[in-house]
C-alpha positions in Angstrom: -14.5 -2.3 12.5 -13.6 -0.3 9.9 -12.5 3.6 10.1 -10.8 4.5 13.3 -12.1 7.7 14.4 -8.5 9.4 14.3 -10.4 12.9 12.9 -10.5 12.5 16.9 -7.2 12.0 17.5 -6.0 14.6 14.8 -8.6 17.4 16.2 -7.0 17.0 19.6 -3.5 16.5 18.3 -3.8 19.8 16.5 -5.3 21.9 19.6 -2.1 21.1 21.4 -0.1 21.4 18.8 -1.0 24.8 18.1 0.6 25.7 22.1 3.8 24.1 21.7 6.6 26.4 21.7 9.3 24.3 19.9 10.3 20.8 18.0 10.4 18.8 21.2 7.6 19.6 22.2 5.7 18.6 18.9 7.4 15.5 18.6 6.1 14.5 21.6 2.5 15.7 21.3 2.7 13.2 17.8 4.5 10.5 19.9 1.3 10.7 22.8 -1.4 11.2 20.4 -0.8 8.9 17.3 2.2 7.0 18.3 1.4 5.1 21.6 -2.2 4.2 20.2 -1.2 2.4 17.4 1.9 0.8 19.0 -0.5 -0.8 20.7 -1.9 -2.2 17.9 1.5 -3.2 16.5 2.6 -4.5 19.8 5.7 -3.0 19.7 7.2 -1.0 22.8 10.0 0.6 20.5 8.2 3.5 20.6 11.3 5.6 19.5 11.7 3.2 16.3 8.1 2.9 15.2 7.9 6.6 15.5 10.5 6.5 12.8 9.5 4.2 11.0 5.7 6.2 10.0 7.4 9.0 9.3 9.3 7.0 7.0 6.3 5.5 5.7 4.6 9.2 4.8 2.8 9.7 7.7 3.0 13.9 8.3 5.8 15.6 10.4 5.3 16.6 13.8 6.9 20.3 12.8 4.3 20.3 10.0 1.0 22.4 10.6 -2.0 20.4 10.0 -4.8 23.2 10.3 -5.4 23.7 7.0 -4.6 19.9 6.0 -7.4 19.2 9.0 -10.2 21.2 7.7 -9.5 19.8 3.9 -10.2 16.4 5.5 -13.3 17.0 7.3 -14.8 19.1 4.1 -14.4 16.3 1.5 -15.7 13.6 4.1 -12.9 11.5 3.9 -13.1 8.7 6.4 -16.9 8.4 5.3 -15.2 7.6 1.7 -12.9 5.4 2.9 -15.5 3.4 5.2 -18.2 3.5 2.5 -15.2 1.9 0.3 -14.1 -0.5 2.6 -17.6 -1.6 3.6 -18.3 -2.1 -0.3 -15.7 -4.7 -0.6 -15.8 -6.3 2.3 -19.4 -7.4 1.5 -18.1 -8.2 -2.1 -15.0 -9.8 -1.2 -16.0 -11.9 2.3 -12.8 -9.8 3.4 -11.8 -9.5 6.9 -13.4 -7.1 9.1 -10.4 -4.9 10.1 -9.3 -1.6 11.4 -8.5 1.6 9.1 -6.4 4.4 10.6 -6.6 7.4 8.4 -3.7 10.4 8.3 -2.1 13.5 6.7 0.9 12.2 3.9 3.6 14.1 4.7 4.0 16.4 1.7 7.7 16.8 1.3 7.8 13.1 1.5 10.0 12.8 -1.9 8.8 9.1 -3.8 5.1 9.6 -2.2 4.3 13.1 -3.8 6.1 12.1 -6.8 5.8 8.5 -7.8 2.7 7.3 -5.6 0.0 10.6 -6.2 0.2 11.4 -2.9 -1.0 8.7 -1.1 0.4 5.8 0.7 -0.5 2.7 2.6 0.3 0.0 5.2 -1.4 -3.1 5.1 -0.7 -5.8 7.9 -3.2 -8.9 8.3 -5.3 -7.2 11.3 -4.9 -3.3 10.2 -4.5 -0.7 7.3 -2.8 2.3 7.8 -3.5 5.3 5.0 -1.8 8.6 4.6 -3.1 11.0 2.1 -3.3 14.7 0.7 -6.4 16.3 1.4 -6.3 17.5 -2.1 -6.4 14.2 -3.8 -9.2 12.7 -5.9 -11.7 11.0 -4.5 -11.1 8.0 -6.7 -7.7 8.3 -6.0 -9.0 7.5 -2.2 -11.1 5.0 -2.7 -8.2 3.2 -5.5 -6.1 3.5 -1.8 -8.5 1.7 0.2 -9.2 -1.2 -2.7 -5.5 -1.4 -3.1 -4.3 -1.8 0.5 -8.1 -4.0 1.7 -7.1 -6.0 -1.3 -3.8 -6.6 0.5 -5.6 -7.8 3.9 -7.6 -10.3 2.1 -4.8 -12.2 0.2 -2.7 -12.4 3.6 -6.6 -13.4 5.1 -6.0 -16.2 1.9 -2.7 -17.0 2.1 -1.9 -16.9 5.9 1.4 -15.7 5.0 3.5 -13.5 7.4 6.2 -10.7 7.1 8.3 -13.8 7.8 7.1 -16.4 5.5 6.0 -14.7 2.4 8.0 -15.3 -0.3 9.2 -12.5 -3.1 7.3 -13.8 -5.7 4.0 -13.8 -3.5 5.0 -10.0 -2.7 5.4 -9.1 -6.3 2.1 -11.1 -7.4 0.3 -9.3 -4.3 1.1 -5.6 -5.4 0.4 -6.3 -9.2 -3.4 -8.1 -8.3 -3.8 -5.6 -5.9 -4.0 -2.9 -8.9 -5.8 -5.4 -10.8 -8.4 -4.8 -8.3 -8.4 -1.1 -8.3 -9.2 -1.2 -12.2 -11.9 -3.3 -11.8 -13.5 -1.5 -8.9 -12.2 2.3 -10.1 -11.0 2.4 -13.2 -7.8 2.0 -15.0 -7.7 6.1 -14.8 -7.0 5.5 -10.5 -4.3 2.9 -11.4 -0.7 3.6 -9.9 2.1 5.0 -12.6 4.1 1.8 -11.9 1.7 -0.4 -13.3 2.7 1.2 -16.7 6.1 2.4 -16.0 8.0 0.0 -18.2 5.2 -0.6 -21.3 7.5 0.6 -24.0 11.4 -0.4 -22.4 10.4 -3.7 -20.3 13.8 -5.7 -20.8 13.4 -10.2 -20.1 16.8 -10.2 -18.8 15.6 -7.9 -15.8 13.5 -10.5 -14.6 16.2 -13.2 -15.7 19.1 -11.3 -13.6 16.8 -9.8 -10.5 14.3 -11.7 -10.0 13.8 -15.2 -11.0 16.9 -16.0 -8.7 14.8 -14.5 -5.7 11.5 -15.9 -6.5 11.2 -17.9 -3.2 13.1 -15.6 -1.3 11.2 -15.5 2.2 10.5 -12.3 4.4 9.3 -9.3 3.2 12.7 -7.6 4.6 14.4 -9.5 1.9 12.3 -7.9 -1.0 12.7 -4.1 -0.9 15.7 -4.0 -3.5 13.5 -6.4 -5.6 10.2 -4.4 -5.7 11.3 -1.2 -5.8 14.5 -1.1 -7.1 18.1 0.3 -6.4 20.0 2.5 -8.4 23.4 1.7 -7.1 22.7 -2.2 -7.8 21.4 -1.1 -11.2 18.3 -2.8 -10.2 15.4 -1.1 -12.3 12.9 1.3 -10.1 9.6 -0.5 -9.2 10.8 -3.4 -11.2 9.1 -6.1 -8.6 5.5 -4.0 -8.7 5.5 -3.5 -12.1 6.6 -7.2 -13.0 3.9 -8.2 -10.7 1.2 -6.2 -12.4 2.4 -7.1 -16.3 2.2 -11.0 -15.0 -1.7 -10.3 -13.4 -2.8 -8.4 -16.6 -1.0 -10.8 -19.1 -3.3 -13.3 -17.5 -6.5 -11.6 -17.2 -6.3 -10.5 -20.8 -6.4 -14.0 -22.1 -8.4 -15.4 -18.8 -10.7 -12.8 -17.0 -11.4 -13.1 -13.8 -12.9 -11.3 -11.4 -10.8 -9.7 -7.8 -12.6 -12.7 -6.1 -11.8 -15.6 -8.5 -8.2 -14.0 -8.2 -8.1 -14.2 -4.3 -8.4 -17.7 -4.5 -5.3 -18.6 -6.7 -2.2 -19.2 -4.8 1.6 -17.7 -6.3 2.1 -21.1 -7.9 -1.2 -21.3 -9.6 -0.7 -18.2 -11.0 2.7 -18.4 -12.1 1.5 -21.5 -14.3 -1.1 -19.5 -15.6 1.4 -17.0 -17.0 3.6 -19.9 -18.2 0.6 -21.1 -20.0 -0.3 -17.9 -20.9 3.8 -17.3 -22.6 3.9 -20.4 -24.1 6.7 -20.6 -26.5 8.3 -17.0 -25.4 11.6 -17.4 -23.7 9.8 -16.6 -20.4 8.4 -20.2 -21.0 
């Protein structure tokens, strides 16, 4: 599987784009061209709401002109990066063989252009979903793909849902995900989260926010959690970078590699850390 030919898609999206006269219109032309096809793959006929929901995600307006973006894409040889990325670690992983749907980020997106680098992804346990700046690194790219692939192979692992998964699970998966991006990248393509609170990390954030919630199920449930609400007072990206400073805590002391790590389930690793703490108040 692999890369989805949207460059397709997006070179057809943009030729009719051009010829719309108003918003409507556009959002329509995005609704027929990118929408529909992947609702398909989400099995959803709220076509309305998924719409929505993308945009929400970062993937690029439909009153946004993507000529320029286009070109930018097609002249650093993206989705051969992200294929020759994603074919890399599915050999080294045994990963899944799943689909990889490449976009434009939508730039005045506020927390992607400013806390994420300009990039953003969507892993389910059948598909990824990347949106990105033309204008980003190319290990910034490939830290995207071994981030969010990472992602598919722990649900491939687990066989945890959207329903099931529990909140520590969630924050575990984000912070090993990273792990994996610094051992196949570099610890320069890590996200800023994973170092957000080095010098002001506080225990009793963890002891009010998120040891209650640790078994909290559905990934609906864990949004406050991992990344954070400034009208609760919860901390931003408190849940990724908890996540990440439990995984690297661990790996310091234990080393492992991504595919010794795939294979430890929430519990194991929780031990670990517990092992790891021993005679700190985490303990």
């Amino acid at each position: 599987m692999g890369v989805v030919r949207t460059d397709k898609w997006l070179t057809l999206y943009l030729k009719q784009w051009l010829a719309k006269r108003n918003g409507i219109e556009k959002y329509k032309l995005q609704q027929q061209t990118i929408i529909y096809p992947l609702a398909e793959r989400f099995q959803t006929e709220d076509i309305q709401g998924f719409h929505h929901y993308l945009n929400h995600l970062g993937l690029f307006s439909a009153d946004t002109n993507i000529e320029s973006t286009l070109e930018t894409f097609f002249n650093k040889n993206w989705w051969y990066i992200v294929q020759d990325q994603f074919e890399r670690l599915k050999k080294k992983w045994g990963g899944p063989d799943i689909p990889i749907y490449l976009f434009p980020v939508e730039a005045k997106h506020p927390i992607i252009t400013v806390d994420l680098g300009k990039k953003m992804g969507l892993t389910l346990p059948k598909l990824i979903i990347l949106f990105i700046d033309g204008l980003i690194k190319e290990d910034d790219v490939r830290a995207l793909v071994t981030h969010e692939y990472h992602h598919a192979c722990r649900l491939s692992n687990t066989e945890e849902t959207e329903e099931t998964i529990p909140l520590v699970e969630s924050m575990l998966m984000e912070g090993l995900a990273e792990l994996a991006v610094n051992e196949e990248v570099g610890k320069h393509a890590l996200a800023g989260w994973t170092s957000y609170y080095d010098d002001t990390w506080q225990d009793t954030w963890f002891e009010r926010w998120l040891k209650p919630h640790l078994f909290l199920k559905g990934r609906d449930n864990h949004y406050l959690y991992l990344y954070g609400a400034s009208t609760l007072g919860i901390p931003k990206w408190l849940g990724y970078y908890w996540g990440y400073l439990v995984v690297q805590t661990i790996n310091t002391k234990y080393p492992a590699t991504t595919k010794e790590w795939l294979g430890r389930s929430s519990s194991e690793i929780l031990k670990m850390y517990a092992t790891t703490m021993e005679g700190s108040k985490w303990n």
